[in-house]
DOMIDO-176968 format. One line per 8 residues: their letters; for each residue x, y, z of N, C-alpha, C, O. Coordinates in steps of 0.02 Angstrom, whole numbers, plus 50000, padded with zeros to 5 digits. Layout:
% residues N
A = X Y Z X Y Z X Y Z X Y Z ~ ...
END
This chain:
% residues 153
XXXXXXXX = 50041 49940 50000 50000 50000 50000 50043 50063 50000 50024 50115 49973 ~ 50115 50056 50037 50132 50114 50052 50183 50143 49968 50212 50197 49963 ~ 50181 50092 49915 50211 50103 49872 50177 50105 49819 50197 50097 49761 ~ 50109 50118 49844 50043 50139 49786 50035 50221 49793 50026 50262 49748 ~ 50040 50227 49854 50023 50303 49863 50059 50349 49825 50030 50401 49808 ~ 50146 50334 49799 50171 50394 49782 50175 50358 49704 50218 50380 49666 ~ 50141 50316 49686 50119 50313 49595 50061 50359 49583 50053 50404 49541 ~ 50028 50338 49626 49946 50371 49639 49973 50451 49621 49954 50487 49575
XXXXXXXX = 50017 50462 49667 50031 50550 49670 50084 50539 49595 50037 50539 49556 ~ 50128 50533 49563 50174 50531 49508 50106 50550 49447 50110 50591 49400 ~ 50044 50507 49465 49999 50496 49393 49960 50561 49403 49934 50582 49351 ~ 49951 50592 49452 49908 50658 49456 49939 50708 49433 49912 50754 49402 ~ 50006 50705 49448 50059 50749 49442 50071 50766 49366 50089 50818 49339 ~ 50054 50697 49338 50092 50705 49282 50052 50732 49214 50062 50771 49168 ~ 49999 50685 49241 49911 50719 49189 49906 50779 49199 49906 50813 49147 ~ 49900 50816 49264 49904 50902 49258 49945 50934 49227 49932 50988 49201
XXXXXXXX = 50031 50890 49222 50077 50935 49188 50071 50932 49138 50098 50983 49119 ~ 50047 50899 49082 50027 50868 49025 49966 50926 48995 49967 50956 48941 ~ 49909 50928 49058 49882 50976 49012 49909 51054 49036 49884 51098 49001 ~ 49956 51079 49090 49973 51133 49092 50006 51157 49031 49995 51214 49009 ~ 50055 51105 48997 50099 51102 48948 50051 51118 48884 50077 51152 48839 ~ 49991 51100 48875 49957 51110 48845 49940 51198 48842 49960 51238 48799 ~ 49905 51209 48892 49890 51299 48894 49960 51315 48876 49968 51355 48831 ~ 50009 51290 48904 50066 51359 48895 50091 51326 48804 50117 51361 48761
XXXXXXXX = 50082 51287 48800 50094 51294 48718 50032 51342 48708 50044 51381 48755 ~ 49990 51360 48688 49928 51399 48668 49950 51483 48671 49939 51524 48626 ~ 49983 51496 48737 50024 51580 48736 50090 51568 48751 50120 51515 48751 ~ 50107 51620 48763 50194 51614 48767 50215 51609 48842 50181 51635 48887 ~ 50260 51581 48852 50289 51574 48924 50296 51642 48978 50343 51680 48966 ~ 50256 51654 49029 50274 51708 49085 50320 51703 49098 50347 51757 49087 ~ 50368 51654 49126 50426 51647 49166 50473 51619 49117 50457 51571 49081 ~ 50527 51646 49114 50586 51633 49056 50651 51665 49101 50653 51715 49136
XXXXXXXX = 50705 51614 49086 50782 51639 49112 50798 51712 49083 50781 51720 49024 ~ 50831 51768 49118 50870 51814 49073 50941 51795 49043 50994 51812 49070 ~ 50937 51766 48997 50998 51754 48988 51011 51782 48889 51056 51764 48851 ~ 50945 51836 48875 50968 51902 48817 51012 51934 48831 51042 51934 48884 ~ 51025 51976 48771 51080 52033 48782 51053 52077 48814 51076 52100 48866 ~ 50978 52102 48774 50941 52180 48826 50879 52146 48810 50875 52093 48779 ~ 50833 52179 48831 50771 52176 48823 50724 52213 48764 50667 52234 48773 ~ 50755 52216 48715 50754 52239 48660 50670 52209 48600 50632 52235 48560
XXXXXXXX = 50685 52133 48637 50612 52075 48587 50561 52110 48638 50506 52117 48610 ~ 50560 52136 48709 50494 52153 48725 50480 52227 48709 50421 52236 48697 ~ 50513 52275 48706 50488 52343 48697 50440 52353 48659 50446 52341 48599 ~ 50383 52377 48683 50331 52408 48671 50260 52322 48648 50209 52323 48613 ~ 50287 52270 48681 50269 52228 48671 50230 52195 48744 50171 52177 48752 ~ 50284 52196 48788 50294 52179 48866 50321 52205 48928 50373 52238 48924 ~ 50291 52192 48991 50335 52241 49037 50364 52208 49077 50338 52193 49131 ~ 50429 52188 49058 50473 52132 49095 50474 52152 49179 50480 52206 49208
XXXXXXXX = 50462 52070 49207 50503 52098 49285 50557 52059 49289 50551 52000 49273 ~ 50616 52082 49309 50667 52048 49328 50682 52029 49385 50691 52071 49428 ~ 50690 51945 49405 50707 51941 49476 50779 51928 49481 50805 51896 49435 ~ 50811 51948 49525 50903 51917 49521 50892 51892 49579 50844 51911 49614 ~ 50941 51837 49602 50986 51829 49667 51030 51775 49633 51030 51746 49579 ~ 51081 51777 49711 51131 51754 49703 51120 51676 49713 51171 51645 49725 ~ 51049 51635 49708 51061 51566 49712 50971 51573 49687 50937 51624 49686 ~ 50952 51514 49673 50890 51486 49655 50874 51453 49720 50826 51415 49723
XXXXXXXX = 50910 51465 49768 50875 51426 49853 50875 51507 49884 50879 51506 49945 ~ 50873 51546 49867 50901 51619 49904 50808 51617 49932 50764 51599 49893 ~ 50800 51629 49974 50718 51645 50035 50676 51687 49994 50616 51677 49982 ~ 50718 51744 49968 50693 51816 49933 50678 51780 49867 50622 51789 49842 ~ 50726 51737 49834 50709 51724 49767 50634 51686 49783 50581 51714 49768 ~ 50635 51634 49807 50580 51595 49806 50538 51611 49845 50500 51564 49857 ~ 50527 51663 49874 50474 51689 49903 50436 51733 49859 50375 51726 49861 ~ 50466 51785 49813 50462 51807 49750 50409 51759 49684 50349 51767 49669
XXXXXXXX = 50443 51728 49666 50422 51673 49600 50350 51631 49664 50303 51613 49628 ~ 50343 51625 49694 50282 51601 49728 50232 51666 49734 50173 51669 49716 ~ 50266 51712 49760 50201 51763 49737 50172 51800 49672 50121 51832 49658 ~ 50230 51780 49640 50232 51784 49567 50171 51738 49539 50122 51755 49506 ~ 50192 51674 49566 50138 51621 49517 50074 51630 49543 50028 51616 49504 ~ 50050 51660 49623 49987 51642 49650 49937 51703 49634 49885 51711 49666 ~ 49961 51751 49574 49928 51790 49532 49952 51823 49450 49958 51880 49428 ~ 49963 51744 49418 49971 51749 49354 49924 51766 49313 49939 51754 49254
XXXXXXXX = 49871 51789 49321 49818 51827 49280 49798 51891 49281 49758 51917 49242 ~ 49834 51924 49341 49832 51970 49346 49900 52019 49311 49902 52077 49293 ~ 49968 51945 49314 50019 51988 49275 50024 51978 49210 50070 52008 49183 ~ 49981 51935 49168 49956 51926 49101 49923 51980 49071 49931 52001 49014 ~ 49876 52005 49124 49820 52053 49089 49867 52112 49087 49854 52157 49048 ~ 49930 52118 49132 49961 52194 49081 50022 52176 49077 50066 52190 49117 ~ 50027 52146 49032 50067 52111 48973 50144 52094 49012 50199 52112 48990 ~ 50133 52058 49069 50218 52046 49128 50246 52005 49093 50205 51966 49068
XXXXXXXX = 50321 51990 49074 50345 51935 49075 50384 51932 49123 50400 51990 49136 ~ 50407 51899 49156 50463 51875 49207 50499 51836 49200 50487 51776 49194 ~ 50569 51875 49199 50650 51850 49182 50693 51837 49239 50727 51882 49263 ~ 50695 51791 49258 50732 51765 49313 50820 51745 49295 50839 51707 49251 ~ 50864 51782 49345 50932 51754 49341 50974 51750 49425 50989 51795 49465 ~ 50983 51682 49428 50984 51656 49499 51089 51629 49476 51119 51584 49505 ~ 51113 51665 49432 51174 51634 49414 51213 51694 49442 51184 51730 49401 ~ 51238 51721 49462 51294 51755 49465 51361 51769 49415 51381 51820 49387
XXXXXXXX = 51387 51694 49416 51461 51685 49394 51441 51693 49299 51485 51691 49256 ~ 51381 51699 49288 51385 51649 49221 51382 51747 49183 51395 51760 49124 ~ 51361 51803 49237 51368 51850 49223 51344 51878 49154 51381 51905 49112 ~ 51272 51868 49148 51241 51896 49091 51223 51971 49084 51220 52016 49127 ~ 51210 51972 49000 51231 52050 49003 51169 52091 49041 51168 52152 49037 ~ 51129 52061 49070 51062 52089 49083 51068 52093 49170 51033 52132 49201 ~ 51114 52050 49203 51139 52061 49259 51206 52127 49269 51222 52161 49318 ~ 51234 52123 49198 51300 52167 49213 51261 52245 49208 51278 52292 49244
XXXXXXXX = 51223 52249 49172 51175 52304 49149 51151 52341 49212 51168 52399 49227 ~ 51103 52295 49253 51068 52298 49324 51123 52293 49401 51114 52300 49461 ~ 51167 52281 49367 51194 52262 49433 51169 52260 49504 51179 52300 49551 ~ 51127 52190 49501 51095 52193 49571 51145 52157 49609 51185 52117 49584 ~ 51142 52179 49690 51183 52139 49734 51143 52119 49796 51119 52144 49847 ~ 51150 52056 49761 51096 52000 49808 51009 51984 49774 51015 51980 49713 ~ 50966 51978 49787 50901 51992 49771 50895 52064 49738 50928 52111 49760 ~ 50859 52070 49693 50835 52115 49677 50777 52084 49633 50778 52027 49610
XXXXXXXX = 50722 52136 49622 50676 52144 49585 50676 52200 49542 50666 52253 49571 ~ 50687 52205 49467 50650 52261 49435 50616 52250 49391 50612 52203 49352 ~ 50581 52313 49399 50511 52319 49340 50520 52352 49275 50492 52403 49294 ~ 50534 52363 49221 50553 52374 49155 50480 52387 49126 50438 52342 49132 ~ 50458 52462 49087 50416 52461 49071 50419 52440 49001 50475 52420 48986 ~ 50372 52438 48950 50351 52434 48878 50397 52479 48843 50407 52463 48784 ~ 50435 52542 48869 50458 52592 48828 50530 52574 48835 50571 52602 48800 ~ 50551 52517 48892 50622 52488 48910 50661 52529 48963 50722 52529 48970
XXXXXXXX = 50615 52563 49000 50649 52606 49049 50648 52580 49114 50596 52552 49131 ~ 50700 52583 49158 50670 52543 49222 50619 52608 49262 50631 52668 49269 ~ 50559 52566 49282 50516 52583 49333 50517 52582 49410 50494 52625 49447 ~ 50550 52520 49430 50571 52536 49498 50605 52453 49500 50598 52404 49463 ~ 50646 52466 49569 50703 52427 49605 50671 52422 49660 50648 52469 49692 ~ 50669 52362 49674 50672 52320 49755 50723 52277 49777 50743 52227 49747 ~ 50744 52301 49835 50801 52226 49860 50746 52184 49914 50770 52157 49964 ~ 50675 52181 49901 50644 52130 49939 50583 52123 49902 50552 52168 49873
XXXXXXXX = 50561 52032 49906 50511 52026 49875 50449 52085 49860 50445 52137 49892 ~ 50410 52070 49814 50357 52128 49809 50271 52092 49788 50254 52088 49729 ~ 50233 52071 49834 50171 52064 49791 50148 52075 49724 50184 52109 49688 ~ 50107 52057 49704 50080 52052 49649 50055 52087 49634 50061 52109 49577 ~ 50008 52114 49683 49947 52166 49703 50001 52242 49691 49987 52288 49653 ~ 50042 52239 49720 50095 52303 49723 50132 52313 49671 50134 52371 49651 ~ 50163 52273 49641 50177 52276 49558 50113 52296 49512 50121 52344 49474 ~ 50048 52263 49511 50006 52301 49483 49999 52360 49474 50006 52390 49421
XXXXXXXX = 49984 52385 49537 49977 52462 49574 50026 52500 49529 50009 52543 49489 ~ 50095 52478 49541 50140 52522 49514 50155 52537 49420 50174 52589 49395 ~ 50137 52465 49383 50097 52470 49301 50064 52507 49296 50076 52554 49257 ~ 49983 52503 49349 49926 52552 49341 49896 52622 49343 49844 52652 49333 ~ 49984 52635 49368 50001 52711 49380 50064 52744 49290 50096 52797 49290 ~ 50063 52726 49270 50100 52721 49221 50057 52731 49152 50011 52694 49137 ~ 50084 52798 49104 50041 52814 49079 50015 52780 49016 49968 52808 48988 ~ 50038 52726 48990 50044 52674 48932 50003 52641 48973 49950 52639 48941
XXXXXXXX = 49992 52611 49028 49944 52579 49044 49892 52603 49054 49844 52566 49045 ~ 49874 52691 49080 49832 52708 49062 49778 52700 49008 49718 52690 49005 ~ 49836 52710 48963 49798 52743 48893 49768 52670 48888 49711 52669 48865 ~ 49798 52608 48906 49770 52535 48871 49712 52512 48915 49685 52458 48905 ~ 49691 52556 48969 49625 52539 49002 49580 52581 48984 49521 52570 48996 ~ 49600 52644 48949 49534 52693 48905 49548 52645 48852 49497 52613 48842 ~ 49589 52628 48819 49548 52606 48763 49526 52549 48767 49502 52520 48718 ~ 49531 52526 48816 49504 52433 48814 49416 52446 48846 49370 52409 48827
XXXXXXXX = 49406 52497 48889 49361 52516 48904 49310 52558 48854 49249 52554 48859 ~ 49354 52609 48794 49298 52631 48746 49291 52576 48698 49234 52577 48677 ~ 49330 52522 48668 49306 52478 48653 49238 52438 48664 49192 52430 48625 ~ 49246 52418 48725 49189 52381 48748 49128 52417 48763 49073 52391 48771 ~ 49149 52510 48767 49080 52536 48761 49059 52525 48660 49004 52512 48635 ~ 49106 52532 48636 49087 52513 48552 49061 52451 48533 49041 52436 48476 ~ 49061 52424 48569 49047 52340 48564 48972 52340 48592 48932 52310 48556 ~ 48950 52365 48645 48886 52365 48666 48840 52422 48621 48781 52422 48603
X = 48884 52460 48614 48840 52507 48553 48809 52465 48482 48778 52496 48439
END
């Protein structure tokens, strides 16, 4: 019995990943390594967040990417991608650029400018906030909003 239970859990595991793999073939990946030269493929496309630390076990990193994932629809709807680099030594140009030391978080808008720096995790809810103040995102909630008044017209 006790060597049924963790097949039992392997086959649940694996059917969900199967169809997760499914949705994320359908759009493009939220979470992707930084390991570009600049951020050049998202401008005026996406509003990258960057997480750094100095390990992929770092508290800050993975406390981060968990609050990250437990409101991925909310960083979809204004257009987030999230670029993670947990390497140090391997010294990419997107770390030499940022030079964060230790954890950091930044926010990169659509126009490729940085928006703001954190050296500690940041909600989801609070990254919003700080997009929704930003005048490109403005303009994309009047027009997503006179749209849908055109649509009921």
């Amino acid at each position: 019995m006790k060597n049924l239970i963790p097949l039992v859990f392997a086959a649940i595991f694996a059917s969900s990943a199967g169809a997760q793999s499914d949705v994320q073939a359908a759009e493009p990946a939220l979470f992707l390594t930084a390991d570009m030269a600049d951020l050049s493929e998202f401008r005026w496309k996406k509003r990258p967040v960057l997480v750094f630390a100095d390990s992929e076990n770092d508290p800050a990193f993975i406390e981060q990417i968990e609050l990250l994932e437990a409101r991925i629809e909310a960083l979809q709807e204004r257009d987030v991608v999230v670029l993670t680099d947990t390497d140090p030594d391997a010294r990419s140009p997107l770390r030499l650029k940022m030079r964060p030391r230790g954890f950091m978080l930044v926010l990169v808008g659509k126009d490729g400018g940085v928006k703001l720096r954190k050296p500690f995790p940041w909600d989801v809810r609070e990254i919003s906030r700080s997009i929704d103040k930003m005048p490109m995102r403005q303009r994309e909630i009047r027009d997503a909003k006179d749209a849908q008044r055109d649509a009921v017209d």
